[in-house]
N, C-alpha and C positions, 0 to 999 in steps of 0.2 A: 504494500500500500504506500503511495506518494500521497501528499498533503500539503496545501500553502494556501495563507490564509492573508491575501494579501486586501488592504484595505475592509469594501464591504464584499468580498468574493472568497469564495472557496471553491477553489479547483484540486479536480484530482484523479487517483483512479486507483484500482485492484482489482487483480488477475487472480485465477487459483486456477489448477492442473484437476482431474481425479482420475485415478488409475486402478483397475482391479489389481492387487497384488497377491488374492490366496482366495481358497474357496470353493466351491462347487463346480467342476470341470461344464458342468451342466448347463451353466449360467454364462450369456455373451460377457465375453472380453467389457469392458470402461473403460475409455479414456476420452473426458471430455472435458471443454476448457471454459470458463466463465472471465468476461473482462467488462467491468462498469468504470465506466469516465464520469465522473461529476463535474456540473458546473453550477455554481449557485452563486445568483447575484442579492444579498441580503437587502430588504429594502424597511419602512419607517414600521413601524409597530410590530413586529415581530414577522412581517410577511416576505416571503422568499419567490422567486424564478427560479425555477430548476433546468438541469438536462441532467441527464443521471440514468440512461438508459441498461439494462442488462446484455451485453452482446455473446453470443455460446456459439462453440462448437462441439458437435460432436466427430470424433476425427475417426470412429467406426462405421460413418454414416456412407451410405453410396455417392458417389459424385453427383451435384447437385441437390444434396439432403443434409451439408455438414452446416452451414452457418444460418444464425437468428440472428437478423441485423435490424431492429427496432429503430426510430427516428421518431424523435417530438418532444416534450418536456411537458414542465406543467406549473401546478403552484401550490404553496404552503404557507404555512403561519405556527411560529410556535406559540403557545400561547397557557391558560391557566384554567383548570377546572377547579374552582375553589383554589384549594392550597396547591396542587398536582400538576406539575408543568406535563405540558402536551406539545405534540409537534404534530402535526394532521397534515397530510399533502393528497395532492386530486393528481394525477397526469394521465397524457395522452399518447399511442404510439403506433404507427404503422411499420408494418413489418417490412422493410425492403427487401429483404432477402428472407425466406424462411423455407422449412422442409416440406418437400410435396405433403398434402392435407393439414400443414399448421396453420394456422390461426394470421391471418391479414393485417389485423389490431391486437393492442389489451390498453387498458384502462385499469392501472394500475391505482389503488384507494388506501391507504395506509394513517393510521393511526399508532402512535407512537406514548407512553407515558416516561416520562423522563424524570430520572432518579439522581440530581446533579451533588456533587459535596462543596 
């Protein structure tokens, strides 16, 4: 994971690999690869611009079935339920590349409770 938190922005990103290494001869081979870039421009009361997409491969897929390449962003606000910070974000995404029968969009909806010291 990379991090820089320059001004009102945080940009960034992380990668992770997973790999079958043991197990049930039975069961297909894993190896697949997840890379999220964020970009978040913080704005006045707790509300943010995101991009912060999930992009995968799966590197077992057939040619033309390895990448999920989402495009869009959205927006959030972190803010307070009572005493309880919360971070809530809405976004949007079309998939530019995705595996035959996947999904065109998602509308990713998340709620967050935030435990700060």
């Amino acid at each position: 994971m990379v991090l820089v938190q320059p001004g009102h922005w945080t940009v960034g990103g992380l990668i992770n690999n997973a790999w079958s290494v043991a197990g049930s001869g039975g069961r297909p081979a894993v190896n697949q690869m997840t890379f999220q870039y964020f970009l978040n421009y913080n704005l006045k009361k707790g509300w943010y611009v995101s991009l912060a997409p999930i992009i995968t491969a799966n590197w077992k897929a057939s040619s033309g079935n390895v990448w999920t390449v989402p495009v869009g962003g959205g927006l959030g606000r972190v803010f307070r339920l009572g005493m309880q910070p919360v971070n809530a974000s809405l976004a949007f995404f079309g998939n530019a590349a995705r595996p035959s029968g996947g999904s065109t969009w998602s509308m990713p909806i998340q709620m967050a409770f935030l435990f700060p010291k």
